[in-house]
N, C-alpha and C positions, 0 to 999 in steps of 0.2 A: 504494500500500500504506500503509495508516493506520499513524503511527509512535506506540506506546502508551509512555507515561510508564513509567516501571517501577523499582522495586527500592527500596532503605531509603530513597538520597536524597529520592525523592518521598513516601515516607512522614513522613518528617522533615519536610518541606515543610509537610503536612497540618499539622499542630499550629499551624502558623503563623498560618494562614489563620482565619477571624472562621468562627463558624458561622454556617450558612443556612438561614433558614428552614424449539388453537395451529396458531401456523407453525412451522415446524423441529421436529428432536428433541426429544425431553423429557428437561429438565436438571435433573434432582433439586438439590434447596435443601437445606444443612446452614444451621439456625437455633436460637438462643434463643428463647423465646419467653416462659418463666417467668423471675418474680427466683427467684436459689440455683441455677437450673437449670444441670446439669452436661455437657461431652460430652469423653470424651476420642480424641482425635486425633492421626492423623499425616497430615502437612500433605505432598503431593507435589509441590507444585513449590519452589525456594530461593526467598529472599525477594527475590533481584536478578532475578526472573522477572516480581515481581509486579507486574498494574499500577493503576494510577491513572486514575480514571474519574469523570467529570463521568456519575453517575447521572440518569432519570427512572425511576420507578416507579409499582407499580401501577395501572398501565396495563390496566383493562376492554376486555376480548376479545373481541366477539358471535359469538353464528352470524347465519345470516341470517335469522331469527326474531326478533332484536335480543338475545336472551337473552344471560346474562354464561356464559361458558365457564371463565375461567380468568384470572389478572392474567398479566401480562408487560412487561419494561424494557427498555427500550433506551438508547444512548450519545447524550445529546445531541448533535445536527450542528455545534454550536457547540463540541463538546470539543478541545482541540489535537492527538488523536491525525488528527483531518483535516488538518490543516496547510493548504493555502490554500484546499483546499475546504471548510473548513470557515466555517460562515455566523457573524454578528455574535450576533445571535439563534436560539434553535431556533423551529421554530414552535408548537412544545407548551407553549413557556414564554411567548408572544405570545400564541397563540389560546387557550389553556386553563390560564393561570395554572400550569401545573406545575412543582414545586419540584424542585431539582436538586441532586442528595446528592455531595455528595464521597468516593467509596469507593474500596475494595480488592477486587480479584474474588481469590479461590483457590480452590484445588480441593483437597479434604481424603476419607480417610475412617476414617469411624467404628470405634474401637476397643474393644472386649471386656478388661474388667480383669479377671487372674486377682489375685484377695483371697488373704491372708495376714493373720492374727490376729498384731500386734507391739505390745508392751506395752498389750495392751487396746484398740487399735484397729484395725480392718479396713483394711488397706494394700493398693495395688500392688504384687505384686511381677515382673509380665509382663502381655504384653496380647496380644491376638490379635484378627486383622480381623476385625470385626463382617459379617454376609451378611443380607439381606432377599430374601422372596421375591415375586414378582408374576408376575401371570398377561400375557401378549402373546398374540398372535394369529400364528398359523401361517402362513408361506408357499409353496407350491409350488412345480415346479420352475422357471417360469417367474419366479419371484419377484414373483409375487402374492400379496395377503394374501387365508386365505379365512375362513372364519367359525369354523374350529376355534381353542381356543387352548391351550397347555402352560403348565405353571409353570415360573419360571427362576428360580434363585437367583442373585445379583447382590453383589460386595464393596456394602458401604454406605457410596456414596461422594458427594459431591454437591458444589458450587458454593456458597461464600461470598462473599455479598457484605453487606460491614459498611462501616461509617464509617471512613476513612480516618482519619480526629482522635482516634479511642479506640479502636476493634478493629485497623486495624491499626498504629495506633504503639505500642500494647503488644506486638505481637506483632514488630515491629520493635525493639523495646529488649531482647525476651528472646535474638532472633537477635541481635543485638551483642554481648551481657554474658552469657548461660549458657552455646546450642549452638545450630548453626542448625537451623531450625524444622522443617527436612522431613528431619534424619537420627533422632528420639529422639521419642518419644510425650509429645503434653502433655494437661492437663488444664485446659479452659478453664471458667469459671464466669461466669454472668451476673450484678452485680450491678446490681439495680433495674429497673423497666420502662418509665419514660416518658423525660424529657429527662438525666434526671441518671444515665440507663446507664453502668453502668462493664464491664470483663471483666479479672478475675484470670486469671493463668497461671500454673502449678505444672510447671515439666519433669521425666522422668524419663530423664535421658543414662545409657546404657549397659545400660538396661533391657530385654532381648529380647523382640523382636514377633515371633508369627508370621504371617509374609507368607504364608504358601500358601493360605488361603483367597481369598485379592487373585486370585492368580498362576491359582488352581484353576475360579475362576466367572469369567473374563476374559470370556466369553462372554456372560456375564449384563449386561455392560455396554451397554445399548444405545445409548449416544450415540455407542461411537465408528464405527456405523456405517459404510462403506463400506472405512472401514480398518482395522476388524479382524483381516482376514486379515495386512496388514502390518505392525501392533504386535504379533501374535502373532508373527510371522516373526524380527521384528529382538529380541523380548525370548528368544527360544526357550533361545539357552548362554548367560543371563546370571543373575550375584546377585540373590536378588527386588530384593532394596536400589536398587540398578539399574533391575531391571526395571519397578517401581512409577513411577519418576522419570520415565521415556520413556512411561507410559500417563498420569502426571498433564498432562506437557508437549501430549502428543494432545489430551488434555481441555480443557485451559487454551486453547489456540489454535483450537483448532475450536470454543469459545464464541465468543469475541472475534470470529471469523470470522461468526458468526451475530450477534453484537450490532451490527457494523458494517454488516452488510446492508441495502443502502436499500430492495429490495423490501419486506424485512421490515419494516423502518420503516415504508413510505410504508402498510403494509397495515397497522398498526396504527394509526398518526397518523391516519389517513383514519375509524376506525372511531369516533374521541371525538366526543363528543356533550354532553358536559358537563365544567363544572371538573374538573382533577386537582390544584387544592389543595384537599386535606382538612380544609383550618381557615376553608376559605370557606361558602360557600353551595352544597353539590353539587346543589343543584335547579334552581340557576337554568339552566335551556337557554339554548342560543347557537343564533344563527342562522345553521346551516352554508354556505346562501348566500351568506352575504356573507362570508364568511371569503377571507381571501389566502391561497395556496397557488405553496411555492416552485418545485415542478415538477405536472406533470399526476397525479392521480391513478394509481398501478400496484399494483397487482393481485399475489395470490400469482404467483410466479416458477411455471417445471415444476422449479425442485429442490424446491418447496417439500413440506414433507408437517405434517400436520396433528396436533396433542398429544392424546394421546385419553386422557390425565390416567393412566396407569396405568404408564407407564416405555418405553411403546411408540410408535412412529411407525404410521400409518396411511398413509403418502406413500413417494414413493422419497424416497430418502437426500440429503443433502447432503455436498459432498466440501469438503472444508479441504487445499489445496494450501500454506498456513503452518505449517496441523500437519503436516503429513508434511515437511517442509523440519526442521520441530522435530523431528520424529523420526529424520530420519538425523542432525541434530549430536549429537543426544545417542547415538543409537544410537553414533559414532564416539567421544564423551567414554568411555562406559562400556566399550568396548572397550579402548580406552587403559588406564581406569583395572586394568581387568583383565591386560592385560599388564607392567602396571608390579608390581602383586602377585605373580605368579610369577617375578621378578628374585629 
């Protein structure tokens, strides 16, 4: 079981350090993209959750047409959540120059400000979960997918992965010195867009969210796949506050479960064909026969299911035996904390 770095001390760590240089579910991405650009947030997992990751990205995905599909990253083999299996080198960074980001993965979602006019300027004064909607494709009862598909509305929640040295040390200094990050809605801001990124944070502590759109389209969530009937189960008599916490924790693990996966690996590693540094020459080809290769060639898994870009899986499911281990401790925390409340 890969041991993941996690929580403020490794964020702390980050700052330290010099800067450098589908398969599975579909994992909606919460991003900046513009400078000024705004999102506000509440963050579900605590920040002693979070972990610390030796990133590769954008990673070109074919079919077998060669055409690009879709980008996807994975945990360098060389990151210490392997511990002694993990290698000296990854081979993406040997065979194809790619550059390896020091980040923070979280899982956040998007929040709806209710405006209030206060001395002339349009304020906060509450917020409520943001919901998007998309079309999947329909299953039968044999839980096949068939050509019909429905629309689902979905909380707007998605997967952060930023720089560990500026996304999340700021977001580790506002959990230290304001309130921590996943009980109180913030408002992140990007400044700038190339090397010199920075991100502001504005909290709002004791500001009410409303949870029930989260709680009401739990359903819409497709990643958590085969466990949703048991994060519905375990969140059923609890505070949304709570019960958000045990759907983020799902989330959070049942990535990590899929980023550490070697089939997944070996299936994307296998598929580069040129540089993944962006500051080189991406035209130049490599000669994939002569390339070294750590283990044989493998192939998508039978859990594998394939990203058909719209929030849906096309495949059976993938099961996370970490997330549900995460889902009863917390399921057992929030229960606690609820019985300590009625004292």
């Amino acid at each position: 079981m890969p041991q993941f770095r996690r929580g403020a001390e490794e964020i702390e760590k980050s700052t330290q350090r010099a800067s450098g240089g589908g398969f599975g579910k579909f994992a909606p991405s919460i991003y900046w993209k513009d400078d000024k650009e705004v999102k506000y947030l509440l963050f579900l997992n605590p920040i002693e959750d979070i972990p610390r990751l030796d990133m590769i990205n954008f990673i070109s995905v074919k079919n077998d047409k060669g055409e690009h599909m879709y980008f996807a990253s994975v945990i360098a083999r060389s990151d210490a959540c392997f511990g002694e299996d993990a290698v000296k080198v990854d081979r993406l960074v040997e065979q194809w120059d790619a550059p390896i980001k020091d980040s923070n993965l979280f899982v956040a979602v998007e929040l709806e400000p209710v405006m209030q006019e206060k001395r002339g300027r349009e304020k906060p004064v509450g917020f409520t979960v943001k919901t998007v909607d998309y079309e999947r494709r329909v299953r039968d009862d044999d839980d096949n997918l068939t050509d019909e598909t429905e629309t689902v509305t979905s909380p707007a929640y998605g997967f952060i992965q930023e720089s560990a040295s500026n996304f999340g040390a700021i977001l580790g200094s506002h959990d230290s010195s304001e309130f921590p990050i996943h009980e109180w809605a913030v408002k992140i801001q990007r400044i700038g867009t190339k090397t010199d990124t920075k991100y502001n944070v504005v909290g709002y502590e004791e500001m009410e969210i409303d949870l029930d759109p989260f709680i009401d389209n739990i359903e819409g969530i497709s990643y958590l796949g085969d466990e949703l009937e048991g994060v519905k189960d375990a969140i059923s008599e609890l505070d949304p506050k709570d019960a958000v916490l045990i759907v983020g924790s799902v989330l959070l693990e049942a990535r990590l479960n899929e980023l550490v996966d070697e089939d997944r690996y070996n299936m994307i590693a296998d598929g580069v064909t040129e540089t993944l540094d962006k500051f080189g020459n991406k035209n130049k080809k490599k000669n994939g026969s002569a390339l070294k290769t750590e283990k044989p060639s493998q192939r998508r898994s039978n859990t594998a299911s394939t990203d058909n870009g719209n929030g849906a899986s096309d495949g059976p499911k993938q099961r996370s035996p970490a997330s549900m281990a995460a889902l009863d401790k917390l399921k057992a925390t929030a229960a606690g904390r609820a019985k300590t409340a009625k004292k």
